[in-house]
C-alpha positions in Angstrom: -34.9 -34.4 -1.5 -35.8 -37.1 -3.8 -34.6 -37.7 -7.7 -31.9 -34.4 -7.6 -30.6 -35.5 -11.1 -33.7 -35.0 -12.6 -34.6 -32.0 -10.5 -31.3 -30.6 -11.6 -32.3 -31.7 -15.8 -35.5 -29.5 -15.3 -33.4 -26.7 -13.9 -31.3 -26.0 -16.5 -34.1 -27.0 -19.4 -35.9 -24.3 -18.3 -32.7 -22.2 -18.7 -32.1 -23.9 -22.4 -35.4 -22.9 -22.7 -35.5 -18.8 -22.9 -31.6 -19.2 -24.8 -33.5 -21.3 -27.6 -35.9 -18.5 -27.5 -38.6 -21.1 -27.2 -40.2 -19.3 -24.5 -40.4 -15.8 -22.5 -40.7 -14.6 -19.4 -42.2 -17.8 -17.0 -44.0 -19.1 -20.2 -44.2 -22.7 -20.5 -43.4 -25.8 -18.7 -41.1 -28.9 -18.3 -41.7 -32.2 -16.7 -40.0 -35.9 -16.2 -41.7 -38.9 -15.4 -40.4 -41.6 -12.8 -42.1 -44.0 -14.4 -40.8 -46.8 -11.9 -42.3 -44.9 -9.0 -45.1 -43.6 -10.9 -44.3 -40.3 -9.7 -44.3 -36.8 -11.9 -42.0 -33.7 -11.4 -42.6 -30.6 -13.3 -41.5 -26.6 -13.0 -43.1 -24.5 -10.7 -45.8 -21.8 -11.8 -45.2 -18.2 -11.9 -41.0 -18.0 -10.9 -39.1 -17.0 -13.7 -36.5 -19.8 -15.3 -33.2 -18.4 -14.2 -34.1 -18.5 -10.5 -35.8 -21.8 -10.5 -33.7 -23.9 -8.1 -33.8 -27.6 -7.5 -35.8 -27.8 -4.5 -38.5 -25.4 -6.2 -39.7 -28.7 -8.6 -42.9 -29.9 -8.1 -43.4 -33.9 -7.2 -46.9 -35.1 -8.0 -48.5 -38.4 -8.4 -50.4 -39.3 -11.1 -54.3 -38.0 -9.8 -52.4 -34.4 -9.6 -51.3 -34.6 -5.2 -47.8 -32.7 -4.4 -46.1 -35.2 -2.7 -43.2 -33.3 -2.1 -42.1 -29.4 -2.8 -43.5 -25.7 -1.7 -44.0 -24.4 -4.7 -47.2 -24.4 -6.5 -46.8 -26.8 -9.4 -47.4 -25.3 -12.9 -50.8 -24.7 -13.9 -50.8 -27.2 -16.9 -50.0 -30.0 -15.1 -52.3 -32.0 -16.2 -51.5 -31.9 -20.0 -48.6 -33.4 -18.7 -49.8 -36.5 -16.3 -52.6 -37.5 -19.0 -49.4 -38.7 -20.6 -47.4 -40.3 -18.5 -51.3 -42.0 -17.1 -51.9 -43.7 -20.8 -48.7 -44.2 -22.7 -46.0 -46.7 -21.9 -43.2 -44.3 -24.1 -43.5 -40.7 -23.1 -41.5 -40.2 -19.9 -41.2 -36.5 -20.7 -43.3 -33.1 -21.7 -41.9 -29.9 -22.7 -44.6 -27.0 -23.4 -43.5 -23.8 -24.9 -44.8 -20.5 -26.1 -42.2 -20.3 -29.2 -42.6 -17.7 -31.7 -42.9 -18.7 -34.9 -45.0 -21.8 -34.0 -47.3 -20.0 -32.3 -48.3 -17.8 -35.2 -49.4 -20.8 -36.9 -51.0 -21.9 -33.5 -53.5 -18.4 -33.4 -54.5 -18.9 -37.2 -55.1 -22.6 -36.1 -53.3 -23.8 -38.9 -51.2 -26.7 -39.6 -47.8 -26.6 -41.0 -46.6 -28.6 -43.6 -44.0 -31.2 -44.7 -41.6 -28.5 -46.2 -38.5 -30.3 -44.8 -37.3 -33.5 -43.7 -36.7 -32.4 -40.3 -40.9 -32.6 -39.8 -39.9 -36.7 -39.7 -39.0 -35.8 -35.7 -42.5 -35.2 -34.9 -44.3 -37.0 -37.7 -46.0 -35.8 -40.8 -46.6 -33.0 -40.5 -47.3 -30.5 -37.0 -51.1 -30.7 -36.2 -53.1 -28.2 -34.4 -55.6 -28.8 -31.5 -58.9 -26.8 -30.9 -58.6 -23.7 -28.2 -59.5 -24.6 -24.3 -58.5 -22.8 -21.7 -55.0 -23.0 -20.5 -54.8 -24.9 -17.0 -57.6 -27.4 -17.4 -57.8 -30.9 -18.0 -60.3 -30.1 -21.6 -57.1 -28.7 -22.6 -55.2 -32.3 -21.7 -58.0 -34.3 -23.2 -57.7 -32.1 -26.2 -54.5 -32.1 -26.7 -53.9 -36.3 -25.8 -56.9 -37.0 -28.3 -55.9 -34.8 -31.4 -51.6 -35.5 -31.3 -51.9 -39.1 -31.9 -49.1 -40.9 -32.4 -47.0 -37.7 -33.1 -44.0 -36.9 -31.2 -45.4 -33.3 -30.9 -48.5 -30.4 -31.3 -49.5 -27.1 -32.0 -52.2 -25.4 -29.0 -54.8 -23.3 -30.5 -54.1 -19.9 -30.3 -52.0 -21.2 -27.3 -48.8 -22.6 -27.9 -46.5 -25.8 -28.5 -46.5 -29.0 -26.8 -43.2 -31.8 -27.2 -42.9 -35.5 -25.9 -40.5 -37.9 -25.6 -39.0 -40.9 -24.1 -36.4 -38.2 -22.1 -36.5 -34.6 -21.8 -33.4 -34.3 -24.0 -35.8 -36.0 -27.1 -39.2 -34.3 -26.1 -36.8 -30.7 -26.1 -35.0 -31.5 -29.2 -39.0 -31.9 -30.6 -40.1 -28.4 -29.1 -37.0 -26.5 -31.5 -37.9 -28.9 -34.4 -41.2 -27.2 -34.4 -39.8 -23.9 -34.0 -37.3 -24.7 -36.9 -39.8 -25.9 -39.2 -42.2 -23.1 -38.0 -39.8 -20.6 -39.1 -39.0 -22.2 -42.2 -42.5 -22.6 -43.4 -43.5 -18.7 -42.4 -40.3 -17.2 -44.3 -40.9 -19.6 -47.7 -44.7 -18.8 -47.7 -43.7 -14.9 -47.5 -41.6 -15.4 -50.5 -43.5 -18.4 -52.4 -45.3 -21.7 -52.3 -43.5 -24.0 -50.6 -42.6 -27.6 -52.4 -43.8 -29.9 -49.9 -42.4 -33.7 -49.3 -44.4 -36.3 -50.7 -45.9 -39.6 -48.9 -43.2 -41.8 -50.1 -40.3 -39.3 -49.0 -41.8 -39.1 -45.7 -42.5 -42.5 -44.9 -39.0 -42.3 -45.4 -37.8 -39.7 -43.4 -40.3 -40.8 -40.5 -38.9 -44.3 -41.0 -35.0 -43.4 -40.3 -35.9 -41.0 -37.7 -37.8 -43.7 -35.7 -34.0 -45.9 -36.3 -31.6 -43.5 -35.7 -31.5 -41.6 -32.5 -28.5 -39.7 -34.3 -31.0 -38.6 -36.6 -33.5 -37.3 -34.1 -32.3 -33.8 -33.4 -31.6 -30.7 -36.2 -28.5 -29.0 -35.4 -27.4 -31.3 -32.1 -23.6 -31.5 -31.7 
Protein backbone atom coordinates (compact mmCIF):
# COMPACT_ATOMS: atom_id res chain seq x y z
CA UNK A 1 0.00 0.00 0.00
CA UNK A 2 1.51 3.12 -1.28
CA UNK A 3 2.21 6.72 0.73
CA UNK A 4 0.98 5.09 4.43
CA UNK A 5 2.14 8.45 6.14
CA UNK A 6 -0.15 10.36 4.36
CA UNK A 7 -2.82 7.77 4.36
CA UNK A 8 -2.38 7.71 8.07
CA UNK A 9 -2.47 12.12 8.12
CA UNK A 10 -5.98 11.83 6.39
CA UNK A 11 -7.05 9.31 8.97
CA UNK A 12 -6.76 11.05 11.86
CA UNK A 13 -7.83 14.66 10.13
CA UNK A 14 -10.89 13.23 9.56
CA UNK A 15 -10.94 12.34 13.32
CA UNK A 16 -9.66 16.15 14.21
CA UNK A 17 -12.27 16.86 12.13
CA UNK A 18 -15.79 16.01 14.12
CA UNK A 19 -13.58 17.07 17.66
CA UNK A 20 -13.16 20.59 16.08
CA UNK A 21 -16.79 20.34 15.36
CA UNK A 22 -16.03 21.36 11.83
CA UNK A 23 -18.13 18.66 10.53
CA UNK A 24 -20.94 15.84 11.36
CA UNK A 25 -21.70 12.74 10.73
CA UNK A 26 -19.59 11.72 7.17
CA UNK A 27 -19.80 15.46 6.13
CA UNK A 28 -16.96 16.77 4.29
CA UNK A 29 -13.70 15.75 2.84
CA UNK A 30 -9.85 15.61 3.18
CA UNK A 31 -7.23 15.17 0.55
CA UNK A 32 -3.15 15.40 0.04
CA UNK A 33 -1.53 15.83 -3.06
CA UNK A 34 1.76 13.84 -4.14
CA UNK A 35 2.70 16.29 -6.17
CA UNK A 36 5.97 14.52 -7.30
CA UNK A 37 3.98 11.58 -8.57
CA UNK A 38 1.15 13.56 -9.56
CA UNK A 39 -1.11 11.45 -7.74
CA UNK A 40 -4.28 12.54 -5.37
CA UNK A 41 -5.53 10.76 -2.17
CA UNK A 42 -8.63 11.75 -0.55
CA UNK A 43 -11.37 10.19 2.23
CA UNK A 44 -13.74 7.82 1.07
CA UNK A 45 -17.56 8.70 0.61
CA UNK A 46 -20.25 7.66 2.76
CA UNK A 47 -18.01 5.74 5.93
CA UNK A 48 -18.13 7.66 8.95
CA UNK A 49 -14.64 9.36 10.22
CA UNK A 50 -13.89 7.26 13.28
CA UNK A 51 -13.86 4.02 11.19
CA UNK A 52 -12.06 5.24 8.30
CA UNK A 53 -8.83 3.14 8.21
CA UNK A 54 -5.78 3.64 6.09
CA UNK A 55 -6.35 1.24 3.36
CA UNK A 56 -9.96 2.85 2.90
CA UNK A 57 -8.13 6.26 1.19
CA UNK A 58 -8.79 6.76 -2.18
CA UNK A 59 -5.64 7.08 -4.77
CA UNK A 60 -6.55 8.98 -7.94
CA UNK A 61 -4.75 10.65 -10.65
CA UNK A 62 -5.36 13.77 -11.77
CA UNK A 63 -8.38 13.15 -14.80
CA UNK A 64 -10.28 11.51 -11.56
CA UNK A 65 -9.10 7.20 -12.21
CA UNK A 66 -8.66 5.13 -8.70
CA UNK A 67 -5.42 3.88 -9.09
CA UNK A 68 -5.42 2.21 -6.06
CA UNK A 69 -8.25 1.53 -3.03
CA UNK A 70 -11.87 -0.23 -2.82
CA UNK A 71 -13.60 2.39 -1.58
CA UNK A 72 -15.52 4.72 -3.56
CA UNK A 73 -13.62 8.03 -3.40
CA UNK A 74 -15.63 11.01 -1.99
CA UNK A 75 -18.01 12.58 -4.16
CA UNK A 76 -16.32 16.04 -4.34
CA UNK A 77 -13.34 14.90 -5.69
CA UNK A 78 -13.02 17.05 -8.11
CA UNK A 79 -13.07 20.35 -6.19
CA UNK A 80 -10.14 18.91 -5.00
CA UNK A 81 -7.97 17.84 -8.25
CA UNK A 82 -8.93 21.25 -10.07
CA UNK A 83 -6.38 22.31 -7.59
CA UNK A 84 -3.78 20.35 -7.37
CA UNK A 85 -4.28 20.38 -11.77
CA UNK A 86 -3.61 24.40 -11.90
CA UNK A 87 -1.72 25.60 -8.93
CA UNK A 88 1.99 24.97 -8.12
CA UNK A 89 1.20 25.80 -4.03
CA UNK A 90 -1.82 23.94 -2.85
CA UNK A 91 -0.80 20.31 -2.11
CA UNK A 92 -3.82 20.00 0.22
CA UNK A 93 -7.87 20.49 0.46
CA UNK A 94 -9.96 20.26 3.46
CA UNK A 95 -13.86 20.72 2.93
CA UNK A 96 -16.20 21.01 5.80
CA UNK A 97 -19.73 21.50 6.75
CA UNK A 98 -18.88 23.79 10.01
CA UNK A 99 -21.59 25.51 11.70
CA UNK A 100 -21.23 28.89 12.06
CA UNK A 101 -19.61 29.34 8.59
CA UNK A 102 -22.21 27.75 6.99
CA UNK A 103 -24.98 30.11 8.20
CA UNK A 104 -23.21 32.74 6.48
CA UNK A 105 -22.75 30.16 3.46
CA UNK A 106 -27.02 29.73 3.07
CA UNK A 107 -27.61 33.58 3.27
CA UNK A 108 -24.68 33.76 0.73
CA UNK A 109 -23.07 36.29 2.51
CA UNK A 110 -19.58 37.29 3.03
CA UNK A 111 -17.92 37.82 6.32
CA UNK A 112 -15.90 40.49 7.21
CA UNK A 113 -12.47 41.65 8.38
CA UNK A 114 -13.65 41.81 12.18
CA UNK A 115 -10.28 40.29 13.35
CA UNK A 116 -6.88 39.87 12.41
CA UNK A 117 -7.09 36.20 12.35
CA UNK A 118 -9.10 36.75 8.63
CA UNK A 119 -5.13 37.53 7.47
CA UNK A 120 -4.95 33.33 7.34
CA UNK A 121 -7.29 33.22 4.47
CA UNK A 122 -7.02 36.79 3.07
CA UNK A 123 -9.27 39.66 3.32
CA UNK A 124 -11.97 38.81 4.08
CA UNK A 125 -13.96 35.01 3.52
CA UNK A 126 -15.74 35.17 0.12
CA UNK A 127 -18.72 33.23 -0.91
CA UNK A 128 -19.26 31.24 -4.19
CA UNK A 129 -22.66 30.83 -6.16
CA UNK A 130 -24.74 27.39 -5.33
CA UNK A 131 -24.07 24.21 -7.78
CA UNK A 132 -24.69 21.04 -6.93
CA UNK A 133 -22.53 19.25 -4.61
CA UNK A 134 -20.47 16.44 -6.50
CA UNK A 135 -19.84 18.04 -9.85
CA UNK A 136 -17.11 19.65 -11.44
CA UNK A 137 -19.52 23.32 -11.96
CA UNK A 138 -19.11 23.15 -8.36
CA UNK A 139 -14.99 22.89 -8.84
CA UNK A 140 -14.96 25.48 -11.60
CA UNK A 141 -17.01 27.59 -9.24
CA UNK A 142 -15.35 27.35 -6.46
CA UNK A 143 -11.47 27.56 -8.32
CA UNK A 144 -12.76 30.76 -10.22
CA UNK A 145 -14.35 32.81 -7.35
CA UNK A 146 -11.43 31.97 -4.24
CA UNK A 147 -8.71 33.55 -6.06
CA UNK A 148 -5.75 33.87 -4.39
CA UNK A 149 -7.37 33.24 -0.91
CA UNK A 150 -6.23 30.55 1.19
CA UNK A 151 -9.95 29.67 1.69
CA UNK A 152 -14.09 29.88 0.73
CA UNK A 153 -17.41 29.86 1.71
CA UNK A 154 -19.98 27.21 -0.69
CA UNK A 155 -23.25 28.61 -1.29
CA UNK A 156 -25.71 27.34 0.85
CA UNK A 157 -23.12 24.40 0.95
CA UNK A 158 -20.36 24.66 3.15
CA UNK A 159 -16.50 25.59 3.64
CA UNK A 160 -13.59 24.87 1.51
CA UNK A 161 -9.55 25.24 2.96
CA UNK A 162 -6.19 24.94 1.08
CA UNK A 163 -2.82 24.80 1.72
CA UNK A 164 0.61 23.91 1.05
CA UNK A 165 0.04 20.74 3.82
CA UNK A 166 -3.02 19.50 5.30
CA UNK A 167 -1.84 20.74 8.68
CA UNK A 168 -2.09 24.64 7.01
CA UNK A 169 -5.16 24.04 4.68
CA UNK A 170 -6.94 22.52 8.42
CA UNK A 171 -5.62 25.25 10.50
CA UNK A 172 -7.57 27.56 7.50
CA UNK A 173 -10.92 25.43 7.77
CA UNK A 174 -11.14 26.46 12.02
CA UNK A 175 -10.00 30.03 11.09
CA UNK A 176 -13.13 30.26 9.23
CA UNK A 177 -15.11 28.72 11.85
CA UNK A 178 -13.46 31.09 14.44
CA UNK A 179 -14.05 34.15 12.53
CA UNK A 180 -17.56 32.74 11.57
CA UNK A 181 -18.42 32.58 15.05
CA UNK A 182 -17.02 35.80 15.97
CA UNK A 183 -18.71 37.79 13.28
CA UNK A 184 -22.44 35.98 14.04
CA UNK A 185 -22.20 36.62 17.99
CA UNK A 186 -20.88 40.59 17.54
CA UNK A 187 -23.62 41.27 14.82
CA UNK A 188 -26.30 39.82 17.47
CA UNK A 189 -25.05 42.22 19.88
CA UNK A 190 -23.80 45.27 17.55
CA UNK A 191 -21.99 46.49 14.37
CA UNK A 192 -18.95 45.15 14.27
CA UNK A 193 -15.65 47.61 13.83
CA UNK A 194 -14.09 46.17 10.90
CA UNK A 195 -10.07 46.26 10.04
CA UNK A 196 -9.17 48.78 7.68
CA UNK A 197 -7.03 48.26 4.23
CA UNK A 198 -3.84 49.39 5.81
CA UNK A 199 -4.25 47.11 8.97
CA UNK A 200 -4.91 44.28 6.76
CA UNK A 201 -2.32 44.56 4.32
CA UNK A 202 -0.61 44.26 7.40
CA UNK A 203 -1.92 41.42 8.94
CA UNK A 204 -2.04 39.54 5.50
CA UNK A 205 1.65 40.61 5.09
CA UNK A 206 3.01 38.90 8.44
CA UNK A 207 0.88 35.95 8.01
CA UNK A 208 2.28 35.21 4.55
CA UNK A 209 6.09 35.58 6.74
CA UNK A 210 5.51 33.86 9.67
CA UNK A 211 4.30 30.26 9.60
CA UNK A 212 4.15 30.81 13.47
CA UNK A 213 1.58 33.18 12.79
CA UNK A 214 -0.55 31.03 10.53
CA UNK A 215 -2.73 29.20 12.92
CA UNK A 216 -5.32 30.85 15.97
CA UNK A 217 -4.92 28.99 18.96
CA UNK A 218 -2.08 26.26 17.69
CA UNK A 219 0.22 25.06 20.52
Amino acid sequence: MKYAEERKQIVDYGKKLLEENLTTGTGGNISIFIREDQVMLISPSGIPYPDIKEEDIVLLNLDGDVLEGDRKPSSEYDMHRIFYQRTEHVNSVVHTHSEYATVFACLHEEILPLHYIIGSVGNKVRCCEYKTFGTYELAEEVFQTIGNDKGLLLGNHGVIAVGEDLPASFSVAKDIEFIAKLYYRARSIGKPVLLNHEQLAEVVDKFGTYGQLRTYGQD
